[in-house]
C-alpha positions as CSV (number, residue, x, y, z in Angstrom):
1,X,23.9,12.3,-23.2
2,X,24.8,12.1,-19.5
3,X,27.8,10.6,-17.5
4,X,27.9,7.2,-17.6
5,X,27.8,5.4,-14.2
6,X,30.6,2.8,-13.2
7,X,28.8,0.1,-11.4
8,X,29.7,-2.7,-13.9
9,X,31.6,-3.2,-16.9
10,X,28.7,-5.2,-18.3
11,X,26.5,-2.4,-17.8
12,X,26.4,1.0,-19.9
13,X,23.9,3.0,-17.8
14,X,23.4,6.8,-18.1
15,X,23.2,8.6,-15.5
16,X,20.2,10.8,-17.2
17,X,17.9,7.3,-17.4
18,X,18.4,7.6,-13.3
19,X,16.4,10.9,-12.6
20,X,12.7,9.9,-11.4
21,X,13.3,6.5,-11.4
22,X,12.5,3.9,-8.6
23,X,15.5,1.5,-8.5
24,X,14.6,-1.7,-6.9
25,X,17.6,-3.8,-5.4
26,X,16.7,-7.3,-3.8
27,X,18.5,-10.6,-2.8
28,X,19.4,-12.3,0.2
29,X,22.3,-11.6,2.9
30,X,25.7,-12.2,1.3
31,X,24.3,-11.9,-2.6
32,X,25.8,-8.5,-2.8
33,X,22.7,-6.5,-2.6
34,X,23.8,-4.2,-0.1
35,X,27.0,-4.0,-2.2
36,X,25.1,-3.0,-5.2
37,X,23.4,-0.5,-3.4
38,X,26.7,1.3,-1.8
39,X,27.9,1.4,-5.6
40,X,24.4,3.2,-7.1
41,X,25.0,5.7,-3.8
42,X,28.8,6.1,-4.9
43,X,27.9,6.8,-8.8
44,X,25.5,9.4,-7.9
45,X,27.6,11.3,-5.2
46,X,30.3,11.4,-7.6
47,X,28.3,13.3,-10.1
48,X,26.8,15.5,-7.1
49,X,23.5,13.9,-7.1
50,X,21.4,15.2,-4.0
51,X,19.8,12.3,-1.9
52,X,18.9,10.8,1.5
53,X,19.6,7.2,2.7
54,X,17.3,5.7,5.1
55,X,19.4,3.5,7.3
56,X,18.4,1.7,10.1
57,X,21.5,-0.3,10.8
58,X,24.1,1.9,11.0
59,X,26.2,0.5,8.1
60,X,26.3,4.0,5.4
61,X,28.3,6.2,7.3
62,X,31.3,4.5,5.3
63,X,30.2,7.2,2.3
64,X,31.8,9.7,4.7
65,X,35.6,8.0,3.7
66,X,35.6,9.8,0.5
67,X,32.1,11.9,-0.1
68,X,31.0,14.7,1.8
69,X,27.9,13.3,4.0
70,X,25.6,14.7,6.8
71,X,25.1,11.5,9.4
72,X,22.4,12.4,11.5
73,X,19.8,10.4,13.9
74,X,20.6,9.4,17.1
75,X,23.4,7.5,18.9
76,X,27.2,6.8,18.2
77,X,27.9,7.5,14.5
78,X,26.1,10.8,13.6
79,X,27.2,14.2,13.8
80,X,23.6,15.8,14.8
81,X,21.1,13.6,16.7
82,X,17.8,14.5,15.7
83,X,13.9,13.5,16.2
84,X,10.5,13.9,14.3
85,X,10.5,17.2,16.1
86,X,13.3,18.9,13.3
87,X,13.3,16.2,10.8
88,X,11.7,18.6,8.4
89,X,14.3,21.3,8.4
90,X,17.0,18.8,7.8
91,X,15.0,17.9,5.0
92,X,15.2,21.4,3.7
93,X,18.7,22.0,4.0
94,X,19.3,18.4,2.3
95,X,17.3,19.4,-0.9
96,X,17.7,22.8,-0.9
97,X,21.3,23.1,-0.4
98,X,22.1,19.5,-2.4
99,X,23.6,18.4,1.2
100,X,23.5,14.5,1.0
101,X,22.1,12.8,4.3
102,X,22.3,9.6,6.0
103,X,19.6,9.0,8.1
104,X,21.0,6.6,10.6
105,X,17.9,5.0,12.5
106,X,19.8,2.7,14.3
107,X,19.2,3.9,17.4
108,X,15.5,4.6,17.3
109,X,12.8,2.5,18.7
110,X,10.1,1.3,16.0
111,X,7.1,4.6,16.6
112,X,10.2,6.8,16.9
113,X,11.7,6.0,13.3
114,X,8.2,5.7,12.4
115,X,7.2,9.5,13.0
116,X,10.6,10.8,11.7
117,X,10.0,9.3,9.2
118,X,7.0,10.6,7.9
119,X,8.2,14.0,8.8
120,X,10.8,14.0,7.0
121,X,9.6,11.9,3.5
122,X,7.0,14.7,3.8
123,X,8.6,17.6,3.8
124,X,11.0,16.1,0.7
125,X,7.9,15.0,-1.2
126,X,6.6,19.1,-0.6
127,X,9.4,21.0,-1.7
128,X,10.5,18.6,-4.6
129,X,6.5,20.1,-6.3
130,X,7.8,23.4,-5.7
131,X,12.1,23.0,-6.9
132,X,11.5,20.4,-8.8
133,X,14.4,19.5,-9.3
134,X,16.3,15.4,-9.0
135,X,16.6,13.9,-6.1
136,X,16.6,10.4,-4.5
137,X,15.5,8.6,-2.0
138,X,17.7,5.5,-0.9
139,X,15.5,3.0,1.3
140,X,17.1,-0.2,2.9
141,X,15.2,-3.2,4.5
142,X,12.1,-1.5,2.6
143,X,9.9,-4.3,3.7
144,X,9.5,-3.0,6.7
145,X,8.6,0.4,5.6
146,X,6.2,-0.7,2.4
147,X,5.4,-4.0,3.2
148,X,2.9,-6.3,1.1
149,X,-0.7,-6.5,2.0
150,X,-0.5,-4.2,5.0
151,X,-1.8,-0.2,4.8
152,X,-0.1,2.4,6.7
153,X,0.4,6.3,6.8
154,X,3.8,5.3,5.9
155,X,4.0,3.0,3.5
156,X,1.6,5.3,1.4
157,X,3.7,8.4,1.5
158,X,6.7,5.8,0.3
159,X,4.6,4.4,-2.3
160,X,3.8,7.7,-3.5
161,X,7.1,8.7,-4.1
162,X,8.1,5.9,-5.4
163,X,5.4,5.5,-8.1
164,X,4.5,9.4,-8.6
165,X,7.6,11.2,-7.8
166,X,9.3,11.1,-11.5
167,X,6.8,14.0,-12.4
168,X,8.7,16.3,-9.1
169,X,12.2,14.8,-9.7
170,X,12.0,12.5,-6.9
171,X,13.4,9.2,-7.6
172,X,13.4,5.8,-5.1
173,X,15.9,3.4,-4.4
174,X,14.3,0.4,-2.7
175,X,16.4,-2.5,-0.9
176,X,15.4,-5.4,0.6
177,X,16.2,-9.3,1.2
178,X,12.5,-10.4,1.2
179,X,11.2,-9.4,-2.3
180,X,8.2,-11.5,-1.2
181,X,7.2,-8.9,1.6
182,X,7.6,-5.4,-0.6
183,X,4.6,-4.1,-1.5
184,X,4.2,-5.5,-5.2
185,X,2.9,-2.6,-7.0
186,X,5.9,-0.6,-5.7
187,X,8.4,-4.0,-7.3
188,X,6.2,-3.7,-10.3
189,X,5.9,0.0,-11.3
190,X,10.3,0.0,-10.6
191,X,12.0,1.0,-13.9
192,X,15.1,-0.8,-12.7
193,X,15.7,-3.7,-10.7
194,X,18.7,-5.7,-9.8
195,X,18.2,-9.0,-8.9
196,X,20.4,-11.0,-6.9
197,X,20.1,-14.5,-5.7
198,X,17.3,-15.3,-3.4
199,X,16.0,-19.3,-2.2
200,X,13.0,-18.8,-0.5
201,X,10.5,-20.0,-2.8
202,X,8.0,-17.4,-2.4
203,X,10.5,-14.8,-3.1
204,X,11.5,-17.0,-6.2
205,X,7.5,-16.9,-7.0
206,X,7.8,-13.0,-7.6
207,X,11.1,-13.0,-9.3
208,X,8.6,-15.2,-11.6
209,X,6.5,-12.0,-12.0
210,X,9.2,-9.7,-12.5
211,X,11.4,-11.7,-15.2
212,X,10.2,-12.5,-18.5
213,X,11.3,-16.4,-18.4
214,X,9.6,-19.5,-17.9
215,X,10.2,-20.6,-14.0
216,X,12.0,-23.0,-14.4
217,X,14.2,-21.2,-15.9
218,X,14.3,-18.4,-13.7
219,X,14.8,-20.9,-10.6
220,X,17.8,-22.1,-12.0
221,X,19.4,-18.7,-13.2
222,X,18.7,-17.0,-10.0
223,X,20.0,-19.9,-7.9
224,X,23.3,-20.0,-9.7
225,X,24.3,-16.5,-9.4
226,X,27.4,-16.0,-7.3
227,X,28.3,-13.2,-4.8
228,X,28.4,-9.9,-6.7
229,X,26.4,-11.0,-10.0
230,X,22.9,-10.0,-10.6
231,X,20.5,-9.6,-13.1
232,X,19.7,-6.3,-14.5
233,X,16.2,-5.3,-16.1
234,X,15.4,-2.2,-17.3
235,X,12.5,-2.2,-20.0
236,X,12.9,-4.5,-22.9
237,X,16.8,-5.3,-21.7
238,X,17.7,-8.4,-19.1
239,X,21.4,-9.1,-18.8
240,X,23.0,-10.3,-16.4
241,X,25.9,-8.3,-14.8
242,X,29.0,-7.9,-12.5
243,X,28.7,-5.1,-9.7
244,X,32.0,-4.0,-8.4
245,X,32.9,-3.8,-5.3
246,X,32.5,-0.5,-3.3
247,X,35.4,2.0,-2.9
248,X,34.2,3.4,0.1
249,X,34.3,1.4,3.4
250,X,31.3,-0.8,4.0
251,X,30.1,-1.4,7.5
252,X,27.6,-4.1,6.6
253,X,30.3,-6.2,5.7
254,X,29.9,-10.0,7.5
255,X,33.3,-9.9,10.1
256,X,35.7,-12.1,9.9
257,X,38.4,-12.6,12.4
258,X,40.9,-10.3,10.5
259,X,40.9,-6.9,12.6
260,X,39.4,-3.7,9.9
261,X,40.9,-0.7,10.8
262,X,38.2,2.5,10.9
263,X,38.8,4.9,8.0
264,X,39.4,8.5,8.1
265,X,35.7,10.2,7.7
266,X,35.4,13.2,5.7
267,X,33.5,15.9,8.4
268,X,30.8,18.0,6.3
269,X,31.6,21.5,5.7
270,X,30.6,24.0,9.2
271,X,28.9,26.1,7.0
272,X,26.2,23.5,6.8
273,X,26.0,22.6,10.1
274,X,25.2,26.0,11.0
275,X,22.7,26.3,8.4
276,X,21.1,22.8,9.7
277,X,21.4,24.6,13.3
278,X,19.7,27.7,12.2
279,X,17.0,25.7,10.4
280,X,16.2,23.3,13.8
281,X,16.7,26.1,16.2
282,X,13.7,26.0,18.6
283,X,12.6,22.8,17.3
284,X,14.5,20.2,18.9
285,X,14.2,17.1,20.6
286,X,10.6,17.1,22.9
287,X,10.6,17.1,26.5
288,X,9.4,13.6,28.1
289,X,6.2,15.6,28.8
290,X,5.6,16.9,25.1
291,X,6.5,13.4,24.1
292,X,3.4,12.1,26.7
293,X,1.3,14.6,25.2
294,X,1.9,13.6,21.4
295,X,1.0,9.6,22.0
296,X,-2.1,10.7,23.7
297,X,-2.9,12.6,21.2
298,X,-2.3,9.7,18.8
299,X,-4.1,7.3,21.3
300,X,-7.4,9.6,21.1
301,X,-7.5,9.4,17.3
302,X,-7.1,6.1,17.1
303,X,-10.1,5.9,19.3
304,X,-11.9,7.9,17.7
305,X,-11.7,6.2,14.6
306,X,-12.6,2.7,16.2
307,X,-15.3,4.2,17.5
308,X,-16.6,5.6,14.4
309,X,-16.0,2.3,13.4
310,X,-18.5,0.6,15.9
311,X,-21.3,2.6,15.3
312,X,-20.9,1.9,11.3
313,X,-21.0,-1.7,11.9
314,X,-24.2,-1.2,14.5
315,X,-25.8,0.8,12.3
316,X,-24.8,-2.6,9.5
317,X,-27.3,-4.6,11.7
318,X,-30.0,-2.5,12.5
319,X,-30.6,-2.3,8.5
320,X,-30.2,-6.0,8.0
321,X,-32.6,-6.6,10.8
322,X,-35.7,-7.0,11.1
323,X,-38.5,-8.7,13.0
324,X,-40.3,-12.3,12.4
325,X,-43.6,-12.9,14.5
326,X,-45.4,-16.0,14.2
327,X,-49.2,-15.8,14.0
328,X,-52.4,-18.3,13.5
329,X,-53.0,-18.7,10.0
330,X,-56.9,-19.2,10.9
331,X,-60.1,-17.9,8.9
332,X,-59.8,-13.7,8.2
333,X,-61.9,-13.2,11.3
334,X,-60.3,-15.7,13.9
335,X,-57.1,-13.7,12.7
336,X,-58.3,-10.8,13.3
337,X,-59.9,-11.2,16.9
338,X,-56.5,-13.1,17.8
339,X,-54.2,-10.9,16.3
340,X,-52.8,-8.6,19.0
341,X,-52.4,-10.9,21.5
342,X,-50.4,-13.4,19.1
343,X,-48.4,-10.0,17.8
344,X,-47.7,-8.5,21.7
345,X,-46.5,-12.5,22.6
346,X,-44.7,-13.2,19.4
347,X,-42.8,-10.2,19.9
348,X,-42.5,-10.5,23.8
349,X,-40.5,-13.6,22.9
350,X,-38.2,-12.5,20.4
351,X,-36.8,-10.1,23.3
352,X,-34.4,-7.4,23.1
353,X,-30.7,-7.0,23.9
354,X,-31.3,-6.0,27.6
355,X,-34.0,-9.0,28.0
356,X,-31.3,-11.9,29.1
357,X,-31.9,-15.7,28.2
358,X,-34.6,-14.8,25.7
359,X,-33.6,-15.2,21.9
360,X,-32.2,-11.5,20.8
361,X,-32.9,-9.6,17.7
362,X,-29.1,-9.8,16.5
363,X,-29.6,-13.4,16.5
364,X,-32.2,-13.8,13.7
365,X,-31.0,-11.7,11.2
366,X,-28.8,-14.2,10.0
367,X,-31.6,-17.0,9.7
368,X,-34.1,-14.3,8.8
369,X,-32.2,-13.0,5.7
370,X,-31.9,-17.0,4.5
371,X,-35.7,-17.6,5.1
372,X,-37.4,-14.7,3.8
373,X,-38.0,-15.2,0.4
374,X,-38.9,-18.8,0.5
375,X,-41.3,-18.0,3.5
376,X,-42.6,-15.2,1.5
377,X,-43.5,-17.3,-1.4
378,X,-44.8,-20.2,1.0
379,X,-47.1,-18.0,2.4
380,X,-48.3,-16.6,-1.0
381,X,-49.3,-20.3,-2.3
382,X,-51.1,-21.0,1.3
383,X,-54.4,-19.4,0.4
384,X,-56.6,-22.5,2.3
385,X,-58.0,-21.2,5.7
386,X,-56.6,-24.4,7.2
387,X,-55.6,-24.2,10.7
388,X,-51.9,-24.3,11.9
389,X,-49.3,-21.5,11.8
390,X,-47.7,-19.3,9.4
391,X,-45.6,-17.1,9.1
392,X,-45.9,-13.2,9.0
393,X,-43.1,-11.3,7.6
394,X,-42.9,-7.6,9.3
395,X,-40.3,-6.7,6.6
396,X,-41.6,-5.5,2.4
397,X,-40.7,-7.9,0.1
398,X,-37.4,-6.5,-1.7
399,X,-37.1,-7.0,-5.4
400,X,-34.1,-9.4,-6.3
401,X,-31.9,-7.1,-7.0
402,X,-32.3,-4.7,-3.9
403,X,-29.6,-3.7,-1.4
404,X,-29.7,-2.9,1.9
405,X,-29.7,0.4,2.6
406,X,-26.0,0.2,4.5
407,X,-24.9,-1.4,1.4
408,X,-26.2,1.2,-0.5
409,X,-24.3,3.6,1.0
410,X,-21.2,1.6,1.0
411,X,-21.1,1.6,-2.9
412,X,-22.1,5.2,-3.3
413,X,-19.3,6.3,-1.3
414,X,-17.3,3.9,-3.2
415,X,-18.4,5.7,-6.5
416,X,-18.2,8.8,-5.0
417,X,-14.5,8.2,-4.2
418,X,-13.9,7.2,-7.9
419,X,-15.4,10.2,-9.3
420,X,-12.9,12.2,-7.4
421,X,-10.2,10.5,-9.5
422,X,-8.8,12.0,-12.2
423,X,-10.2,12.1,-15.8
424,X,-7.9,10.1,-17.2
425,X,-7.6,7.2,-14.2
426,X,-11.6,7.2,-14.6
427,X,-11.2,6.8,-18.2
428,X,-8.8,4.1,-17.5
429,X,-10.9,2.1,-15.0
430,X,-13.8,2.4,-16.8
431,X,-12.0,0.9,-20.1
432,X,-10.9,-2.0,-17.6
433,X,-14.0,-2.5,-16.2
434,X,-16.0,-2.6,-19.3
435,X,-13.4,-4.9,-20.6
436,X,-12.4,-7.7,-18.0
437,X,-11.0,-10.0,-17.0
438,X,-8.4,-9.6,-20.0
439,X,-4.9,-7.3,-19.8
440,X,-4.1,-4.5,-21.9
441,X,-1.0,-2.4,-22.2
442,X,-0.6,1.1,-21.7
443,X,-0.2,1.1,-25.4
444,X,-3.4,-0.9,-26.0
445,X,-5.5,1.2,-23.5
446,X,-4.2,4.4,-25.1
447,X,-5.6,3.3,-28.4
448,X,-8.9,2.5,-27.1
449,X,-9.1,5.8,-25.2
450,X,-7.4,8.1,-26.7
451,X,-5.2,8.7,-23.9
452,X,-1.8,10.0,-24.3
453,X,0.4,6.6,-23.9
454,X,2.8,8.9,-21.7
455,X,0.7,10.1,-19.9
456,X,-0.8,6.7,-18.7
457,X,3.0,5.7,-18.3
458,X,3.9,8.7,-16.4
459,X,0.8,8.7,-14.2
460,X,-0.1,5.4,-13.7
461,X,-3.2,5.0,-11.3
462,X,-1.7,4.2,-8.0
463,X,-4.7,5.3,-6.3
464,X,-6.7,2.5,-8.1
465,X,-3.7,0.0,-7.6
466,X,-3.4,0.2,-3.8
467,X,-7.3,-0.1,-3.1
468,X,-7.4,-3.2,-5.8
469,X,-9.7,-2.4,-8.1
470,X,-6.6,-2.3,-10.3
471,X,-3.8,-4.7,-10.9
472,X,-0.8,-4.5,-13.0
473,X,1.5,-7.2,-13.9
474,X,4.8,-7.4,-16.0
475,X,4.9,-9.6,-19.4
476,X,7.4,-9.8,-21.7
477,X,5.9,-7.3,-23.8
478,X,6.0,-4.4,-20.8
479,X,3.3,-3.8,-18.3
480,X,-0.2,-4.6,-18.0
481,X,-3.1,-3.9,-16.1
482,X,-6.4,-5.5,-15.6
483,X,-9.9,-5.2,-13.8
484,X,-10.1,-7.0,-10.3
485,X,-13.5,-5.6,-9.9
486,X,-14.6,-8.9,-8.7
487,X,-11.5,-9.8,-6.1
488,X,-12.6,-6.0,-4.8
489,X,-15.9,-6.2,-4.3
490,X,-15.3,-9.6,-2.4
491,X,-12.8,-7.8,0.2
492,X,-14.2,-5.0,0.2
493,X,-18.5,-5.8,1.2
494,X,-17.6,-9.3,2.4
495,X,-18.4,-7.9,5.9
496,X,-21.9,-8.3,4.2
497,X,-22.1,-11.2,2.9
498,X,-23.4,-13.2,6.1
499,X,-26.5,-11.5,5.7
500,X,-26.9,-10.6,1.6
501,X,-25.1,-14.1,0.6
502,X,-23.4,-14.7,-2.8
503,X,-26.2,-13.1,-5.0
504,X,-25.9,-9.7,-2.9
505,X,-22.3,-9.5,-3.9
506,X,-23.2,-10.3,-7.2
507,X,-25.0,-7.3,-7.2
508,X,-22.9,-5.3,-5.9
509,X,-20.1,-6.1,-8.2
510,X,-22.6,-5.6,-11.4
511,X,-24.0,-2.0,-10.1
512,X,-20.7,-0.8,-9.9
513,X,-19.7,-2.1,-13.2
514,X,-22.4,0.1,-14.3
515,X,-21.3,2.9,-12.4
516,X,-17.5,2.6,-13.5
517,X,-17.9,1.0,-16.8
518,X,-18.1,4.8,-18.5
519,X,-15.6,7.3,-18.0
């Protein structure tokens, strides 16, 4: 049995039920989220527990009144600026040497914090596979670092952590104001969460998700909750719960017009500063011309990559393409006396893309594509050597069920990707697949699969969860997960769909239920 950790008399929390966990702490300004949060921090310093706090308004350095705490970013506040450049090697020294950090961002414009960001998460995420050994990660205003619906470098090395760092020690405590705009599967996979009061009605909406109550009940318990009081769910247990109040000096507090005197800071020890001196040494902050250098750099990728993008999507039309040329539909012989001057001025007129004011190619594929296969079957039933026009398709006939080749190619690389999942998130999927649309538990699916239950629990597929083919939701009886084969395939080939309609994506969806359906 651990130490027990003081943040509420209600509450008898271990401290050993911490390591590996993602904490989630949300409510609104003035609900005592940020509060909460201070208290966690306080818990864990007091029984030595290494960790970073991402702060971007200047408001932890208050730790410093009674814990020994390395400030550092840029600006008024810190005791070493740093930048991208050496965020690594203060990463090092944090974990390595168990020196607790505040990384005050405060002062950093958005690509700035941005790219120290990532430097620094990624060195932590490195070294915790190779000490393994607890540590956590404290995250304020996450929404803007893991937001909901949006995919960046960022937010996946977050999510990561977060959701696969129990396995390395790594542990996440997440803190925002706008549940509604945290990325869901982070709220959902949390092992703890704290709930304060919130209004907004969408952030009410996944409170909903997250609390095992009807919502009308959970409107009206949520809305009640005073300053300080939130509710506390950790597995089978909801109770609601007191937070005290912080015993070191809080700088996010709302001011008031009674004057707060400053308090006397701890300083961290100089051993460590030359250690974090030693470690950065000839790699600190870049010259305004390295600086130049590195967002051109980042420019050129990004061009590349929408370039790449371009000549997928041109290469999309030229295989949904093709030509229609109208020809006389006379006798066999009056055809064939007529038919290359009808074929050099039916084609003449369809024009190409550097022919202007003549109808291009990219402009029937859409109208082709809906026409061909009544056309094709008109044509068959027109046997009579009547005179008048028909139509001649250049194009085969495709079975039903055929593809276009792009599309093809999109869901090979699609299974392809899969495949280089592990067994046992293939195993997974394809249980899900074959079974959908219903939920299963980890329990249920482990029984079906003979999968380890903790293995599914400890490794749940995050891969499958952030590209949507999976979704997990919580119930009263624990977490679920479920197929959204369907909701996937619409998002992800509805580029196509102008050109291979409803029934294409249909097809789609039911080849790679074949594909995935066994593990």
């Amino acid at each position: 049995m651990g130490a027990r950790l003081n943040i509420s008399h209600d509450l008898d929390l271990d401290l050993e039920k911490v390591i590996g966990q993602c904490i989630a702490v949300l409510g609104i300004r003035g609900s005592g989220k940020s509060n909460t949060a201070g208290v966690i921090f306080e818990e864990l310093l007091n029984q030595q527990y290494p960790m970073s706090i991402v702060d971007i308004e200047g408001e932890y350095f208050g730790l410093k009144e009674k814990y020994e705490v390395l400030v550092v970013g840029t600006g008024e506040g810190v005791e070493i600026e740093i930048d991208a450049g050496c965020a690594a090697e203060i990463a090092e020294v944090s974990m390595e040497q168990n020196v607790p950090v505040v990384l005050d961002l405060s002062g950093f414009l958005s690509d700035e914090r941005t790219e120290l960001l990532k430097e620094y998460l990624g060195a932590l995420w490195n070294l915790a596979g190779k000490l393994r050994r607890p540590y956590i990660i404290g995250i304020e205003e996450a929404h803007e670092f893991i937001p909901q619906g949006v995919k960046t470098e960022l937010k996946e090395l977050i999510a990561r952590i977060a959701l696969r760092g129990r396995k390395r020690g790594l542990g996440a405590i997440v803190v925002s104001q706008r549940s509604a705009k945290v990325d869901k599967d982070v709220l959902s996979q949390a092992g703890m969460l704290l709930l304060h009061r919130v209004v907004h009605e969408v952030d009410m909406r996944v409170y909903g998700e997250l609390l095992p109550w009807r919502k009308s009940e959970v409107k009206e318990i949520i809305t009640s909750l005073e300053t300080g009081h939130c509710i506390f769910v950790n597995g089978d247990v909801v109770q609601p719960i007191y937070v005290r109040e912080r015993a070191t000096f809080h700088a996010g507090f709302t001011p008031t017009l009674d004057a707060v005197a400053p308090p006397a800071l701890k300083q961290v020890s100089a051993s460590i500063i030359e250690a974090i001196e030693r470690a950065r040494e000839g790699k600190g902050r870049r010259s305004k011309t390295q600086e130049l250098e590195l967002q051109l750099a980042r420019l050129e990728e990004k061009l590349g990559e929408k370039d790449a993008r371009i000549v997928e999507l041109e290469d999309v039309a030229r295989t949904l393409g093709y030509i229609k040329v109208e020809v006389p539909a006379g006798p066999p012989s009056a055809l064939a006396a007529g038919a290359p001057s009808a074929l050099a001025a039916n084609v003449a007129s369809i024009g190409t893309p550097e022919t202007p004011g003549v109808q291009s190619l990219p402009h029937l594929i859409g109208v082709t594509r809906r026409s061909r296969r009544a056309d094709a079957l008109a044509a068959r039933r027109s046997t009579a050597p009547e005179s008048g026009w028909g139509i001649l398709d250049v194009a085969e006939e495709e079975s039903p069920d055929a593809l276009p080749p792009a599309v093809a190619r999109h869901v090979e690389r699609l299974v392809a990707r899969i495949e280089r999942q592990s067994p046992l998130h293939r195993r997974v999927l394809a249980f899900l697949v074959a079974h959908a649309p219903d939920a299963y538990t980890a329990e249920q699916i482990s029984a079906w699969t003979h999968c380890a239950r903790a293995l599914i629990e400890d490794e749940p597929p995050a891969d499958l969860l952030e590209t949507g083919l999976v979704e997990r939701e919580r119930r009263t009886d624990g977490i679920r997960y479920r197929s959204r084969l369907k909701s996937f395939v619409t998002a992800e080939f509805g580029v196509y769909q102008p050109d291979i309609g409803e029934q294409g994506l249909h097809e789609v969806a039911r080849r790679l239920r074949e594909r995935l359906g066994t593990a």
